[in-house]
N, C-alpha and C positions, 0 to 999 in steps of 0.2 A: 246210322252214320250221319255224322253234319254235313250240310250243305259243303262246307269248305271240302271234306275228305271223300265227296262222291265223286267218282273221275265223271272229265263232262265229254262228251263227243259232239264235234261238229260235222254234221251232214251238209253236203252241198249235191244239192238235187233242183235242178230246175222244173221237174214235176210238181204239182201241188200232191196227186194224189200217194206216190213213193213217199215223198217226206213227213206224211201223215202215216203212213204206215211204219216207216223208221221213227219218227219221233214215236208214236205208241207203242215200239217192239222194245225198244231202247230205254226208255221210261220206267216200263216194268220189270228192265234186268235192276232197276235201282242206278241208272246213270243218268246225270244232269244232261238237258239237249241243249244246243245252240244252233239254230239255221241258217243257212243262206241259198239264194236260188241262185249266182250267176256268180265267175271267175272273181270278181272286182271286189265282191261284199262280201266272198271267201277270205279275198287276200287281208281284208280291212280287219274281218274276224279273228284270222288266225294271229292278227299281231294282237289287237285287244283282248281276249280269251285266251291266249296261249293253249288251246284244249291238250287233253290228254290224249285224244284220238281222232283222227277226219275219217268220213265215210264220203269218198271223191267218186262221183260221176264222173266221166270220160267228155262226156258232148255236154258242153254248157258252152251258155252265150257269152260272148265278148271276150275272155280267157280260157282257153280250152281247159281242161282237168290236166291233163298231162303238161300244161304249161305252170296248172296253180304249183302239182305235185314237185316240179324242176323248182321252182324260188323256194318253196319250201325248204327244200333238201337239200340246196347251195346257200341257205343259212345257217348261220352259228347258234342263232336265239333259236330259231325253229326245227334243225334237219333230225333232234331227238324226235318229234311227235310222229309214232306211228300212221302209217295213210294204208287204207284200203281202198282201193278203186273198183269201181262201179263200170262196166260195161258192157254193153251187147256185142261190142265184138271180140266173138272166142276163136281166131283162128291164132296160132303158135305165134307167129311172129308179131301182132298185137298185144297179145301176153308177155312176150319178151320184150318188146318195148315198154312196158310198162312198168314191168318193175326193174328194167335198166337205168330208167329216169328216178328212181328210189322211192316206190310202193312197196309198202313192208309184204300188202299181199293183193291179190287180183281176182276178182268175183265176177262170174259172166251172167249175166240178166238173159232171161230172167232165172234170178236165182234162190234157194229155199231161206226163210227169215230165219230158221232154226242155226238152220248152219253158217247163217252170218252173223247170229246173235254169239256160234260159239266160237268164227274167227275174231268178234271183237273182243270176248273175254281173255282169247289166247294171246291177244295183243298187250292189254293190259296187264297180263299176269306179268309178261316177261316185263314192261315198264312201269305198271305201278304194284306190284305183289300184295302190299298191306291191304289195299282196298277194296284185293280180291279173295281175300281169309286163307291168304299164303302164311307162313311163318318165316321170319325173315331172321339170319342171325348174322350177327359178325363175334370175331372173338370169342369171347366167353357170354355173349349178352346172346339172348332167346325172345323175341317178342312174337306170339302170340295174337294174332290181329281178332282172330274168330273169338276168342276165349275172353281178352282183353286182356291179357298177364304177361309179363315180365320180368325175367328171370337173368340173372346174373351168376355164374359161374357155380350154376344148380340151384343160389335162392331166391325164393321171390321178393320182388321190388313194388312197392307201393307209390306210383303215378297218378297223378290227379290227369284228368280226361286231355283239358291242352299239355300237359309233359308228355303224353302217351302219344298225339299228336305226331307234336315235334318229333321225338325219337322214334317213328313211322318214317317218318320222312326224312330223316339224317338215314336212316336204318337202307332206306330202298336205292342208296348211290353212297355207299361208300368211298369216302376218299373226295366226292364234288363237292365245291364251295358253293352253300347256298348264301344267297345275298339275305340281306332281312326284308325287302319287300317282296322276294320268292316265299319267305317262311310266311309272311305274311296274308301270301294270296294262300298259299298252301294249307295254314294250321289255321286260319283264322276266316278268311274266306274274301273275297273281294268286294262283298257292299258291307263289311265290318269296318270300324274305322280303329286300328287300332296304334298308337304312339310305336314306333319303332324301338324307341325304349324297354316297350313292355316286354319285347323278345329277349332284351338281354336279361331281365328277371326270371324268366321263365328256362332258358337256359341254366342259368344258374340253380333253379330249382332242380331242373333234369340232374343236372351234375351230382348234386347232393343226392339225391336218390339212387343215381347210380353207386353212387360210393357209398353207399349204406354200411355194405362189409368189406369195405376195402379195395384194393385194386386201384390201378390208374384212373384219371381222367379220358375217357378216349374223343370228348368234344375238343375240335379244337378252334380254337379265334382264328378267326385273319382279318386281321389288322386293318380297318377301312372298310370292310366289305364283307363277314359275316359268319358263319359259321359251318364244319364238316365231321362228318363222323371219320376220325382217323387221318 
């Protein structure tokens, strides 16, 4: 998997020794890490990274978790990225505040790595599916993430590695408008430098492949801003 297509998860853990443990658990599932120890260098993170998942401690210095979790989740750019929070305190009504303020889910410390490794895949399946060897379909189209194939309306379609990309990630949100410096962080990766241009070439290539034997176009432009499946 490229750098671009590995989902990245940001941990904010103000322990050094937890976030050695989570960067190493994390790592070995095959997902990109990003750190931060404290409220401020979360928030700074989460607008620079955009990640695909937070792993949020509850008690950090200067913005509490439960504060980062609230601006998260009362933005537009951000309240999509799954959050897990992290805490020691397991009594009922802390858990319900928790994910009242909009944590997808709620872990009490101290808690098993195993079965956090497997609430973060179950996060990511439901939001990123392709890059967890889901099969994602719309339509008549069948993509295949594990295998690398796809298939249109029973046949198979021959995509070069960025077409297969792309249509991973038009495939995983139907109907959303990606902008082209989204496809760009997404299909190509962010220390890439690539002409915004290139993306309309590469669409076009998709296109043509999907139409191999016929059928609609199901990409579609909008005008200014970028491109959707459907």
């Amino acid at each position: 998997m490229s750098p671009a297509q590995q989902p990245s998860v940001l941990v904010v853990e103000d322990e050094s020794a937890q976030r050695e443990v989570l960067n190493y658990n994390l790592e070995a599932e095959g997902f990109r890490v990003v750190m931060a120890e404290n409220g401020d260098e979360a928030l700074l993170m989460v607008s620079e990274e955009k990640p695909d998942l937070i792993v949020l401690d509850w008690m950090l210095p200067n913005v509490s978790g439960i504060e980062i979790c609230r601006r998260i989740k009362s933005s537009n750019e951000t309240r999509h990225i799954p959050v897990i929070m992290l805490s020691a305190r397991s009594e009922e009504v802390d858990r319900v505040r928790g994910l009242e303020t909009g944590a997808d889910d709620y872990v009490v410390k101290p808690y098993s790595v195993v079965e956090l490794m497997a609430r973060v895949r179950t996060q990511l399946r439901r939001t990123r599916p392709a890059t967890m060897g889901e099969r994602l379909t719309y339509d008549d189209i069948m993509l295949d993430s594990e295998e690398h194939r796809v298939f249109r309306d029973g046949k198979p379609l021959k995509l070069g590695p960025t077409e297969f990309r792309l249509l991973s990630t038009l495939m995983e949100k139907p109907g959303r408008v990606w902008t082209r410096d989204q496809l760009l962080d997404r299909v190509w990766g962010r220390d890439i430098y690539v002409d915004t241009r290139t993306i309309d070439v590469h669409v076009g290539r998709l296109r043509k492949a999907l139409m191999t034997h016929g059928g609609e176009d199901p990409v579609r432009t909008v005008r200014g801003t970028g491109y959707s499946l459907g």
